[in-house]
PyMOL Python script that loads the backbone (N, CA, C, O; Angstrom):
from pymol import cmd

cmd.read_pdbstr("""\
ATOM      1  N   UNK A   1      57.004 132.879  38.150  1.00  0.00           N
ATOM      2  CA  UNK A   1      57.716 132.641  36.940  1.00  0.00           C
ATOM      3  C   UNK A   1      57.567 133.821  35.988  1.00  0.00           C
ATOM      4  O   UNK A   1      58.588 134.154  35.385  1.00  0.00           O
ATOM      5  N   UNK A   2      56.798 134.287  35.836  1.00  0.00           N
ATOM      6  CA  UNK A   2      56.378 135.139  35.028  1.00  0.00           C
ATOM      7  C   UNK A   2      56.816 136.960  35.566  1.00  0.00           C
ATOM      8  O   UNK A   2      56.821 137.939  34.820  1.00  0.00           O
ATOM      9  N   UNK A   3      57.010 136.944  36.446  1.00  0.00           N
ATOM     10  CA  UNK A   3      57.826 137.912  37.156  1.00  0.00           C
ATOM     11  C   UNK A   3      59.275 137.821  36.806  1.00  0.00           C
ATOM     12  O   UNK A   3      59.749 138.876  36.383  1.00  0.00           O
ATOM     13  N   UNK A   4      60.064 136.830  36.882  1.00  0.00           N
ATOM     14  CA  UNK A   4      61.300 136.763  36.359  1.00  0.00           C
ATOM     15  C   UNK A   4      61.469 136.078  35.071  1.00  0.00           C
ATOM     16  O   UNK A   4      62.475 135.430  34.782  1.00  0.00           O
ATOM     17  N   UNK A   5      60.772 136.189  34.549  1.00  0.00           N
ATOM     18  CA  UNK A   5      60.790 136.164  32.856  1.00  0.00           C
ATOM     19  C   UNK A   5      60.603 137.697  32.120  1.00  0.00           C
ATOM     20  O   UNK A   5      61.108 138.121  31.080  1.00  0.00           O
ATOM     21  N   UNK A   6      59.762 138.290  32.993  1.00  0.00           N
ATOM     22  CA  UNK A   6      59.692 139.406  32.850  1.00  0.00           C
ATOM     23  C   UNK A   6      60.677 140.156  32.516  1.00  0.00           C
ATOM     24  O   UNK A   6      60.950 140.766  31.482  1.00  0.00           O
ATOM     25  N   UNK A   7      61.322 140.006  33.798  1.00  0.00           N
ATOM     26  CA  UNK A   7      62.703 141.156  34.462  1.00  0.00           C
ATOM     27  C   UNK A   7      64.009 140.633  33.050  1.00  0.00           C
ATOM     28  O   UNK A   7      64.844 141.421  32.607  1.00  0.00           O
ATOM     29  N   UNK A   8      63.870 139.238  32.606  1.00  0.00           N
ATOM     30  CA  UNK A   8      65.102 138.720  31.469  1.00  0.00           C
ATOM     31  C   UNK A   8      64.678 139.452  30.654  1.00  0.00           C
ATOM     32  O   UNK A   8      65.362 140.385  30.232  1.00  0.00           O
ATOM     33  N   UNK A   9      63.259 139.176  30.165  1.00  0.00           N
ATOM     34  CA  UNK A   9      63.059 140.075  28.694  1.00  0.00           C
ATOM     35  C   UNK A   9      63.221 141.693  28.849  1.00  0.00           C
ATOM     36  O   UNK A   9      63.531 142.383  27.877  1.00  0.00           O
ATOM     37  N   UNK A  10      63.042 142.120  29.849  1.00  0.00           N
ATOM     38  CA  UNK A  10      63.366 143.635  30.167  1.00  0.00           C
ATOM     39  C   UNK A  10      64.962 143.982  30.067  1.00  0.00           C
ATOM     40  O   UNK A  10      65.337 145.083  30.468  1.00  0.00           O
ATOM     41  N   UNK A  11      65.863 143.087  29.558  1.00  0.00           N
ATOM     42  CA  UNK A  11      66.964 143.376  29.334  1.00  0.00           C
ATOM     43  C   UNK A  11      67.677 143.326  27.719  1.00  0.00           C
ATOM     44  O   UNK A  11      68.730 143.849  27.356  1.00  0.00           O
ATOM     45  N   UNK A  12      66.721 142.521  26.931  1.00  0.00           N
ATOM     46  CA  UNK A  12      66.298 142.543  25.925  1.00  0.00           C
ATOM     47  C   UNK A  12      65.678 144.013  24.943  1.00  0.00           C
ATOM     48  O   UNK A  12      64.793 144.623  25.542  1.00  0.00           O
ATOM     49  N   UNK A  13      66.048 144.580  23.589  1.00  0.00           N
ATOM     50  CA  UNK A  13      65.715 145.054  22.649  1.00  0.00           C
ATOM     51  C   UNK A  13      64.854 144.124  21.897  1.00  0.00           C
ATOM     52  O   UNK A  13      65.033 142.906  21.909  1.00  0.00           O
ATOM     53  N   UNK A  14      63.943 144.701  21.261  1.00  0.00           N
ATOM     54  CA  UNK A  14      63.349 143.594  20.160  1.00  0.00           C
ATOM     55  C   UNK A  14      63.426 142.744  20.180  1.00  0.00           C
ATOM     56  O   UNK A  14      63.881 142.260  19.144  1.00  0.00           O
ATOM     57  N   UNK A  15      63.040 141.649  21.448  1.00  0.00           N
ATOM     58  CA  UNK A  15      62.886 140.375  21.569  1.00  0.00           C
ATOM     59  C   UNK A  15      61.882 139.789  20.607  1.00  0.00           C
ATOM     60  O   UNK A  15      60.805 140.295  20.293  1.00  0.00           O
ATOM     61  N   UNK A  16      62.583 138.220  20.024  1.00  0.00           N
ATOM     62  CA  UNK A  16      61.596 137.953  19.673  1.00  0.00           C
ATOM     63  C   UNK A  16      61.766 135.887  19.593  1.00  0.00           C
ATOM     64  O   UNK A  16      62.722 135.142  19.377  1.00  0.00           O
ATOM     65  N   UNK A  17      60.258 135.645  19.902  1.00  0.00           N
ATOM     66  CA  UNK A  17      60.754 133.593  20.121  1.00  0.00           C
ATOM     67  C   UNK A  17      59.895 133.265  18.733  1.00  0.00           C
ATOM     68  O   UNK A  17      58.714 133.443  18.434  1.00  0.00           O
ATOM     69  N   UNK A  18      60.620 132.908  18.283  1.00  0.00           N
ATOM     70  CA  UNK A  18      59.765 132.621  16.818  1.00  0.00           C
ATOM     71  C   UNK A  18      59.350 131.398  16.652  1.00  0.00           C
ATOM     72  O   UNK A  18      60.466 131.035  16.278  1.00  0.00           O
ATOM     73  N   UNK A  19      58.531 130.112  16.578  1.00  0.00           N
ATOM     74  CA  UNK A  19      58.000 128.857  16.697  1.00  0.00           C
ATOM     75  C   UNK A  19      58.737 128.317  15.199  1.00  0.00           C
ATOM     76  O   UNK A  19      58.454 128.748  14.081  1.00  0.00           O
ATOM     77  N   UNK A  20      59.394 127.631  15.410  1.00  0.00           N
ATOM     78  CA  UNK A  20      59.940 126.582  13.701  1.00  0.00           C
ATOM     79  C   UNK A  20      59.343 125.256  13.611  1.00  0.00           C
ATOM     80  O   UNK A  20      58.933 124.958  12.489  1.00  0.00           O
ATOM     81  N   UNK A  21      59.222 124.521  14.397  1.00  0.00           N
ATOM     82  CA  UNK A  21      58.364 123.571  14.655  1.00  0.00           C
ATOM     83  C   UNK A  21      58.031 123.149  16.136  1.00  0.00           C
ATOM     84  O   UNK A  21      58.609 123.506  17.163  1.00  0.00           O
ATOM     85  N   UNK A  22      56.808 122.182  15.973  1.00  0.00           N
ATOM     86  CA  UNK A  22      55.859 121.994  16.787  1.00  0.00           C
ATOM     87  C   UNK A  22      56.120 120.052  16.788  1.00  0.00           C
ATOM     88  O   UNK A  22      56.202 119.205  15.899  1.00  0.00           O
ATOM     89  N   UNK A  23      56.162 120.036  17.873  1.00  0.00           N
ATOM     90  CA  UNK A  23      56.662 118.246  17.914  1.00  0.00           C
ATOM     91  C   UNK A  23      55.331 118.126  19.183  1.00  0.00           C
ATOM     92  O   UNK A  23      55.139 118.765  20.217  1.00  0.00           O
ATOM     93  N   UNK A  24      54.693 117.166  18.623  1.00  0.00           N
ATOM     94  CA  UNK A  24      53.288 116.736  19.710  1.00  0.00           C
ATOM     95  C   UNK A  24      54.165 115.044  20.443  1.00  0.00           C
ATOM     96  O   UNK A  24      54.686 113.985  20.094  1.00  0.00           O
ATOM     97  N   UNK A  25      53.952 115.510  21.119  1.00  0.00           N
ATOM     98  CA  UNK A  25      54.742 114.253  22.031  1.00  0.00           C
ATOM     99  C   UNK A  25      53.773 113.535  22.387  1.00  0.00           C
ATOM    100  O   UNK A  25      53.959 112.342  22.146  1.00  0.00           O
ATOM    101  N   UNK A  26      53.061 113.718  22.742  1.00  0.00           N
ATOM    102  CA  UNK A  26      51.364 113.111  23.041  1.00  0.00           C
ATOM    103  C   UNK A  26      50.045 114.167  23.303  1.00  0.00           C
ATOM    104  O   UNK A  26      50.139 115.333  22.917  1.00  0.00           O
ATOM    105  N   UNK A  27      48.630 113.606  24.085  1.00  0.00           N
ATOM    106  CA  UNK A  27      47.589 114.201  24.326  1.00  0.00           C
ATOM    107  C   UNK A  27      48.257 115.988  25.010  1.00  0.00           C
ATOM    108  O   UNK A  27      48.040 117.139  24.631  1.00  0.00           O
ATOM    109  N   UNK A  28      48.897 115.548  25.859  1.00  0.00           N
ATOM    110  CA  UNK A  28      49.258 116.413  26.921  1.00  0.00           C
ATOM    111  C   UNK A  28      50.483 117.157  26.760  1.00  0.00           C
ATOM    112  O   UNK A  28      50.382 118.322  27.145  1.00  0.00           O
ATOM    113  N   UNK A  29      51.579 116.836  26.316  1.00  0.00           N
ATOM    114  CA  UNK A  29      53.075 117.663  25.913  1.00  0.00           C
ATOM    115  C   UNK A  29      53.240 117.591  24.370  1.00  0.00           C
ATOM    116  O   UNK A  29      52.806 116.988  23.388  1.00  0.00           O
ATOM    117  N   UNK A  30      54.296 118.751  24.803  1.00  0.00           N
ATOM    118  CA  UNK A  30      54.232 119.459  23.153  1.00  0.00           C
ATOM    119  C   UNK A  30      55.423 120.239  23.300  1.00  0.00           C
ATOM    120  O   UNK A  30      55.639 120.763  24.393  1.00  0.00           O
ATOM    121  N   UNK A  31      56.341 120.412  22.216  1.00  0.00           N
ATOM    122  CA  UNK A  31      58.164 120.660  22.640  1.00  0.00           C
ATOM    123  C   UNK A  31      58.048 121.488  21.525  1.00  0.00           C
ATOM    124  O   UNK A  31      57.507 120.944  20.562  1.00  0.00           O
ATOM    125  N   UNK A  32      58.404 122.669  21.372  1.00  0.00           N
ATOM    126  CA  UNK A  32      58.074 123.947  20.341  1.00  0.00           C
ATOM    127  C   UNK A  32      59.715 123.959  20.050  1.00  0.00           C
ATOM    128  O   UNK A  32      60.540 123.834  20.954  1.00  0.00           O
ATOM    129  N   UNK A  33      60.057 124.128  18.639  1.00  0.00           N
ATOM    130  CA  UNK A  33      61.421 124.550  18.345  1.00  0.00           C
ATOM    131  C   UNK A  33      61.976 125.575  17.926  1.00  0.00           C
ATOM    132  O   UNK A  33      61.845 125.868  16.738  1.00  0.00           O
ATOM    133  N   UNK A  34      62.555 126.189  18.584  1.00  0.00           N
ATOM    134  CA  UNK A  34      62.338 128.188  18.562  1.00  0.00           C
ATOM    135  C   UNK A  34      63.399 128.690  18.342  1.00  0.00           C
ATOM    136  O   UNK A  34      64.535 128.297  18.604  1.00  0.00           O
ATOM    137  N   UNK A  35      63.003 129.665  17.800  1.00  0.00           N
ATOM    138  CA  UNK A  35      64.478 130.593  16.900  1.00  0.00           C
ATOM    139  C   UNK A  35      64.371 131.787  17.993  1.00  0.00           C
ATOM    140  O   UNK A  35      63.350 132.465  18.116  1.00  0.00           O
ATOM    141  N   UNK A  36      65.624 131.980  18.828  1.00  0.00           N
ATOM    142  CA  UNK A  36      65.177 133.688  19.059  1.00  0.00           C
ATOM    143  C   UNK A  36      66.438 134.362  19.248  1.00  0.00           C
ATOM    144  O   UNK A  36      67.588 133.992  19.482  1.00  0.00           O
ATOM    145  N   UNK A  37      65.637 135.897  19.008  1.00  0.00           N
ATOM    146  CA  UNK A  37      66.337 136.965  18.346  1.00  0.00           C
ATOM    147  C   UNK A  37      66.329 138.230  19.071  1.00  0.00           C
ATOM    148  O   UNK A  37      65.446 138.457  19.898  1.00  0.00           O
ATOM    149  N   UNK A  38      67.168 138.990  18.840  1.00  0.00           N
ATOM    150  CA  UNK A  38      66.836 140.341  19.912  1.00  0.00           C
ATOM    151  C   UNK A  38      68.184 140.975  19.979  1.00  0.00           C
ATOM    152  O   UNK A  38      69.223 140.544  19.479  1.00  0.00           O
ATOM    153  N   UNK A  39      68.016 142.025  20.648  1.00  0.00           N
ATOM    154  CA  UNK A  39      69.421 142.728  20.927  1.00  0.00           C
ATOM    155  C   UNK A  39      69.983 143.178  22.529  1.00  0.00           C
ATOM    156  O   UNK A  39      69.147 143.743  23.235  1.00  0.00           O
ATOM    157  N   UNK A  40      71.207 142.971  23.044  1.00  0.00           N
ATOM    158  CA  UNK A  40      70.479 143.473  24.108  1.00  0.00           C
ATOM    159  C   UNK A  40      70.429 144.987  24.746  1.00  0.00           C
ATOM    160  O   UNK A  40      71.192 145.844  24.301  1.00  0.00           O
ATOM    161  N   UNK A  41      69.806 145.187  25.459  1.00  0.00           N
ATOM    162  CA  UNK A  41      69.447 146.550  25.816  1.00  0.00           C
ATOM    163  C   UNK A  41      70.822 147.508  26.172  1.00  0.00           C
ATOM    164  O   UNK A  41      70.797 148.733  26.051  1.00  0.00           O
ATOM    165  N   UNK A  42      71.746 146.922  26.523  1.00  0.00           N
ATOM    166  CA  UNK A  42      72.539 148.155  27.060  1.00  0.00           C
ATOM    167  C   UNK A  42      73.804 147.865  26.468  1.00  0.00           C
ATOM    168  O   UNK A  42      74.594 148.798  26.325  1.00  0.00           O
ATOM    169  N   UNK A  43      74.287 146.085  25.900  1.00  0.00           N
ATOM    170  CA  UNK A  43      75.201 146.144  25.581  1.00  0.00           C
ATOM    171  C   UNK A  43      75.108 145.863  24.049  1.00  0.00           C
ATOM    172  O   UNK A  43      76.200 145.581  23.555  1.00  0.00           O
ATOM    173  N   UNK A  44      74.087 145.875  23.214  1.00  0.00           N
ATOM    174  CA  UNK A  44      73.768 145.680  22.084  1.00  0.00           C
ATOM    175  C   UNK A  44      74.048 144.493  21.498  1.00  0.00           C
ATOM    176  O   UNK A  44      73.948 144.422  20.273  1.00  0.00           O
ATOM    177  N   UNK A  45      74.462 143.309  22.282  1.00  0.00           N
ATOM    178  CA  UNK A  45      74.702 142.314  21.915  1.00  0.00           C
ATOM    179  C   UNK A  45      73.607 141.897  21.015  1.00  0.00           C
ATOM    180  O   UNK A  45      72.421 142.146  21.230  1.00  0.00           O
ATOM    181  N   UNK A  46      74.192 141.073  19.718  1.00  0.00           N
ATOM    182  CA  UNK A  46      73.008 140.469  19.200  1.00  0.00           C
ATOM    183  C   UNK A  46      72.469 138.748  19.559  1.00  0.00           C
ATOM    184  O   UNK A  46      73.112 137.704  19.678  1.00  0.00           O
ATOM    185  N   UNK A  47      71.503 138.953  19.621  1.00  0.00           N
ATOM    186  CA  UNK A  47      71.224 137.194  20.035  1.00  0.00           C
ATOM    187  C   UNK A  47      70.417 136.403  18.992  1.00  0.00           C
ATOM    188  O   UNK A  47      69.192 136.370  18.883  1.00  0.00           O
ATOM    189  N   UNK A  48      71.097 135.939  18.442  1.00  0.00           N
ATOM    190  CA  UNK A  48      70.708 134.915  17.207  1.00  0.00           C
ATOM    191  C   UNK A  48      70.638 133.489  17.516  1.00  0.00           C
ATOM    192  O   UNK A  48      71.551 132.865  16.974  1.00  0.00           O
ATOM    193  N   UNK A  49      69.781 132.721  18.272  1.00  0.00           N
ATOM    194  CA  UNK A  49      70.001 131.757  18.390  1.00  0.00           C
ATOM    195  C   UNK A  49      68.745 130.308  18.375  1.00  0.00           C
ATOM    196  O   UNK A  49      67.691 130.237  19.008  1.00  0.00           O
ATOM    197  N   UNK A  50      69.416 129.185  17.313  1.00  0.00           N
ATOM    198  CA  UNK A  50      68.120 128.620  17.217  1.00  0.00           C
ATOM    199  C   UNK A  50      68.520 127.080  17.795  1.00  0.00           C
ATOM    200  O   UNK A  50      68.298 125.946  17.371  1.00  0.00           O
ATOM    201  N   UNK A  51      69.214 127.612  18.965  1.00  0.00           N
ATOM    202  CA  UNK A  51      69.259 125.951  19.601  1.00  0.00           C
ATOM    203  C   UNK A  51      68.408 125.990  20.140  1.00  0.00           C
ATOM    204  O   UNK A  51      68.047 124.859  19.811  1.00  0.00           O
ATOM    205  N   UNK A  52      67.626 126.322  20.780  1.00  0.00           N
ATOM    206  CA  UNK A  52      66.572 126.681  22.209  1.00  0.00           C
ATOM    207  C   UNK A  52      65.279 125.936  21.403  1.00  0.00           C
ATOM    208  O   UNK A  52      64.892 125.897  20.235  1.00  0.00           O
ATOM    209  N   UNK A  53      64.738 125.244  22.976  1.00  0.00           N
ATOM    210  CA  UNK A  53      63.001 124.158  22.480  1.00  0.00           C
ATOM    211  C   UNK A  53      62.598 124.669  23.921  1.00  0.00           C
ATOM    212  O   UNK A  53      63.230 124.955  24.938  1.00  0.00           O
ATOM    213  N   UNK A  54      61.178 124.657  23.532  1.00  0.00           N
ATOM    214  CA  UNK A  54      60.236 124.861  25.312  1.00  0.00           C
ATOM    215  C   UNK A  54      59.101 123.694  24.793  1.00  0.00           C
ATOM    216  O   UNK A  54      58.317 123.482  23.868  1.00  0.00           O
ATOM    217  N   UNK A  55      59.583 123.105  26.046  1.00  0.00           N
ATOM    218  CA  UNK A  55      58.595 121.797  26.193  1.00  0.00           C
ATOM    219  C   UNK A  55      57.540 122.283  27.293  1.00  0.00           C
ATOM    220  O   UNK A  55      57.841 122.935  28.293  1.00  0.00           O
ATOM    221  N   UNK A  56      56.086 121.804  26.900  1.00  0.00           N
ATOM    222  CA  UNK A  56      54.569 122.198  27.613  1.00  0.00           C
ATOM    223  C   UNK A  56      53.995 121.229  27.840  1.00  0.00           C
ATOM    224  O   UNK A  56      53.678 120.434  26.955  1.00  0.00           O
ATOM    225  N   UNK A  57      53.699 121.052  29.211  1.00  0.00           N
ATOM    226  CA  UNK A  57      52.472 119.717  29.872  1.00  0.00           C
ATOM    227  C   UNK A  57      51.065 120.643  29.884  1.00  0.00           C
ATOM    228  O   UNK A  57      50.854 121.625  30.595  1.00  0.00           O
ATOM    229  N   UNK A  58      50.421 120.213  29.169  1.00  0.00           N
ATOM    230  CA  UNK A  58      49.104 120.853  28.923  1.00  0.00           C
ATOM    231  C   UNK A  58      47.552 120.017  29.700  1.00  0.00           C
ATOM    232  O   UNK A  58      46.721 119.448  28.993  1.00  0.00           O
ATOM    233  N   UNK A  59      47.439 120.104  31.133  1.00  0.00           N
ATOM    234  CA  UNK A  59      46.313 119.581  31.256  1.00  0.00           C
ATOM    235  C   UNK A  59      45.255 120.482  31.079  1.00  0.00           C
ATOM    236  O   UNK A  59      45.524 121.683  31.110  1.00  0.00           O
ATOM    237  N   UNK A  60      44.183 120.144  30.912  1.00  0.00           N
ATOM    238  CA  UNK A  60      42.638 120.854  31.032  1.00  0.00           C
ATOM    239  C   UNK A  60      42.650 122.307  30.234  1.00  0.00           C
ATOM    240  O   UNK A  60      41.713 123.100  30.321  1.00  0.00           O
ATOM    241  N   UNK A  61      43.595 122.496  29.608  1.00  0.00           N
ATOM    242  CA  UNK A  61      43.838 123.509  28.636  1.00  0.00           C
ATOM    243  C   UNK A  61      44.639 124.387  29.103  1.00  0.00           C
ATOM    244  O   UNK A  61      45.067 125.306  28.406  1.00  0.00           O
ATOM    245  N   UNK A  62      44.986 124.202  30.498  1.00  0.00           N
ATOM    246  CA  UNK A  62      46.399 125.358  31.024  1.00  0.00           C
ATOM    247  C   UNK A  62      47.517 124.559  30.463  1.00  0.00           C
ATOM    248  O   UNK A  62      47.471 123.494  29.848  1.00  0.00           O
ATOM    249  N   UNK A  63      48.737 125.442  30.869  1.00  0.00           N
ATOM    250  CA  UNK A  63      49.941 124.519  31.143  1.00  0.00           C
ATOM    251  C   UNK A  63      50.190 124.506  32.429  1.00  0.00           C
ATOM    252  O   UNK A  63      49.850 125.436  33.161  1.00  0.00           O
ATOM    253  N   UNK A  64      50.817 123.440  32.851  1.00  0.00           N
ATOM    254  CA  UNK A  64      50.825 122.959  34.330  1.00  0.00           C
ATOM    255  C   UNK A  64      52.959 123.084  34.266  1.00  0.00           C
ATOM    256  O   UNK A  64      53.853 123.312  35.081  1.00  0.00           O
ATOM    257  N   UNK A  65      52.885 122.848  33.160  1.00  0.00           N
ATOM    258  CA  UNK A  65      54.831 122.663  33.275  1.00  0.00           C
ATOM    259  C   UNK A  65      55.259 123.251  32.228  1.00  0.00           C
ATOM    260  O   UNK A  65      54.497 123.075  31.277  1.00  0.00           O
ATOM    261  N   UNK A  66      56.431 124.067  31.923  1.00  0.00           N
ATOM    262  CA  UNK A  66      57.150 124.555  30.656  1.00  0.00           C
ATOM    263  C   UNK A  66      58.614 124.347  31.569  1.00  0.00           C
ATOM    264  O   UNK A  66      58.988 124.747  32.672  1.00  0.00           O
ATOM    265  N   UNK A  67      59.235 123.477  30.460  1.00  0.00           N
ATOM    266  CA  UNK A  67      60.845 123.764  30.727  1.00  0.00           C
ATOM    267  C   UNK A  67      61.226 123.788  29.684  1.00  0.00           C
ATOM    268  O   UNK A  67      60.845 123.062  28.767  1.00  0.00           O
ATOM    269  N   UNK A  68      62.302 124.890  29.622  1.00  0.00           N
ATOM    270  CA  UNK A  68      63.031 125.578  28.915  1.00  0.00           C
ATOM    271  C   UNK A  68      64.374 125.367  28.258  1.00  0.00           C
ATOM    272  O   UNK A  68      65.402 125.904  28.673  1.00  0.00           O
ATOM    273  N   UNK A  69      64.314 124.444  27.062  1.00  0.00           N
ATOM    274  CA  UNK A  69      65.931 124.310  27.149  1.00  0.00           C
ATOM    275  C   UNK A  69      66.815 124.932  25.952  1.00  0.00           C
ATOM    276  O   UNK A  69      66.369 125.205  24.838  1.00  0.00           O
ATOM    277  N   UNK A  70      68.150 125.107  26.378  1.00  0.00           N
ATOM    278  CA  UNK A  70      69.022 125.724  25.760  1.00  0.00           C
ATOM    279  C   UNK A  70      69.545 125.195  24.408  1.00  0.00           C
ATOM    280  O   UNK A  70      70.039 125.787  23.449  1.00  0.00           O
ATOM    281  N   UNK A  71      69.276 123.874  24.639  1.00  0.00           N
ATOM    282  CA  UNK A  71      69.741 122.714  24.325  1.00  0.00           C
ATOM    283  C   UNK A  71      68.705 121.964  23.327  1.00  0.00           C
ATOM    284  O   UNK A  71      67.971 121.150  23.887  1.00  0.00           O
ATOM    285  N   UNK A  72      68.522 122.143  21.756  1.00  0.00           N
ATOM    286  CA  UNK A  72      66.910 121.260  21.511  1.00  0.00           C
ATOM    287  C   UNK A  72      68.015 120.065  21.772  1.00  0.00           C
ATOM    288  O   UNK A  72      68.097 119.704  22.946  1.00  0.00           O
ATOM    289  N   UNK A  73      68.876 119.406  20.817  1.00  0.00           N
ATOM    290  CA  UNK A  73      69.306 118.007  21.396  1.00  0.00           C
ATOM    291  C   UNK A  73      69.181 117.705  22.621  1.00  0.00           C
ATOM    292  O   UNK A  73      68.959 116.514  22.837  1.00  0.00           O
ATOM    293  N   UNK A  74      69.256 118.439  23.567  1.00  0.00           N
ATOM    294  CA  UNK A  74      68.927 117.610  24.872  1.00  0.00           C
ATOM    295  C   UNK A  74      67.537 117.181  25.182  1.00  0.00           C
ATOM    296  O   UNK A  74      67.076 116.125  25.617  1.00  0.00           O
ATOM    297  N   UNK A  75      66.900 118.546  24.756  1.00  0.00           N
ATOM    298  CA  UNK A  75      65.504 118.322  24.713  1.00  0.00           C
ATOM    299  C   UNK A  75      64.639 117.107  24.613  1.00  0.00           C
ATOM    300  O   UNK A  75      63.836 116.563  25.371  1.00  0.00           O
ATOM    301  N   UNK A  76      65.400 116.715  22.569  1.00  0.00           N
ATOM    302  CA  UNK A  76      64.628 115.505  22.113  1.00  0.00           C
ATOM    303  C   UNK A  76      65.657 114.486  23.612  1.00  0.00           C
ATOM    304  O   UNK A  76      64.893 114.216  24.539  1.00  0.00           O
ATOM    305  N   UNK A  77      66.505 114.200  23.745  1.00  0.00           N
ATOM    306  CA  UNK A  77      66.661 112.632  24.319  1.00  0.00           C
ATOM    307  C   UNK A  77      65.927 112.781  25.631  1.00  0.00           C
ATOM    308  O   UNK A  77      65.304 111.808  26.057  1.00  0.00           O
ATOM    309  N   UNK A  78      65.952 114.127  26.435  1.00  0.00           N
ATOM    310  CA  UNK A  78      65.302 113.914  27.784  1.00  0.00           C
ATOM    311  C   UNK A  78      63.603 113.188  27.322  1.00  0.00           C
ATOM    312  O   UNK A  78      62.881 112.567  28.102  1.00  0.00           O
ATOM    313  N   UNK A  79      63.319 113.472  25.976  1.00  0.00           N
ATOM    314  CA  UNK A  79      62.161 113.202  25.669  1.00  0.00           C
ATOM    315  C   UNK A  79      61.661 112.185  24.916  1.00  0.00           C
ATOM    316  O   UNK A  79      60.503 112.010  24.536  1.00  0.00           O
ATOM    317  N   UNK A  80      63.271 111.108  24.617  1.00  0.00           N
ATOM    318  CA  UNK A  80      63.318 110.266  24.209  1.00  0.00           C
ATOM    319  C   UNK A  80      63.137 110.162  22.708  1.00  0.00           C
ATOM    320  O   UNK A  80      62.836 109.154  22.069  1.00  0.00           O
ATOM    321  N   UNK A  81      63.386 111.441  22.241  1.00  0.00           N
ATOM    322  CA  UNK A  81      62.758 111.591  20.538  1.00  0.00           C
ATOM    323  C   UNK A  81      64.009 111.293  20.031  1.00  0.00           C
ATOM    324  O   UNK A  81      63.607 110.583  19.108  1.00  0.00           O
ATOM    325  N   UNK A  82      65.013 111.283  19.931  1.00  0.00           N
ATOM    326  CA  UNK A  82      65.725 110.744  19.316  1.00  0.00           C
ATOM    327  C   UNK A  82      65.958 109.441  18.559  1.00  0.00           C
ATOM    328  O   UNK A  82      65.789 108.354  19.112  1.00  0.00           O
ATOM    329  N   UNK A  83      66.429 109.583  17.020  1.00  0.00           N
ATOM    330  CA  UNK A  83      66.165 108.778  16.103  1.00  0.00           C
ATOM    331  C   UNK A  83      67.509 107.685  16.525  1.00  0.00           C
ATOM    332  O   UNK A  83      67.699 106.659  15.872  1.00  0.00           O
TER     333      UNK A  83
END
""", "prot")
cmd.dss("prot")
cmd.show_as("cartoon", "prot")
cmd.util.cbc("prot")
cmd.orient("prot")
């Protein structure tokens, strides 16, 4: 994973995932709500975007799971947070 996360952000200028909030879902998961920003490397596109959440299963102090979504609304209902 971390090999091809790599190679995305290597296409990236001044990346950056900025944390806006922190939603504790319980002991173990935790759904971060992230702003990110950057340019990209060759076509200068700018990327402004604050739909994006990364949800974390945290056992024994690693993370065991991160999924990534594009989507925070999808996020909260896959996670049932919805009001």
């Amino acid at each position: 994973m971390s090999q091809r996360y790599s190679e995305w952000l290597s296409g990236w200028k001044d990346f950056r995932a900025a944390p806006e909030e922190y939603i504790v879902v319980d002991d173990e998961r935790i759904l971060v709500l992230v702003h990110n920003l950057g340019r990209g490397r060759v076509s200068g596109l700018t990327l402004d975007e604050r739909s994006v959440a990364n949800f974390f299963e945290i056992r024994g102090g690693k993370v065991v799971r991160l999924v990534l979504y594009w989507n925070r609304d999808r996020a909260l209902a896959d996670l049932d947070l919805t009001e």
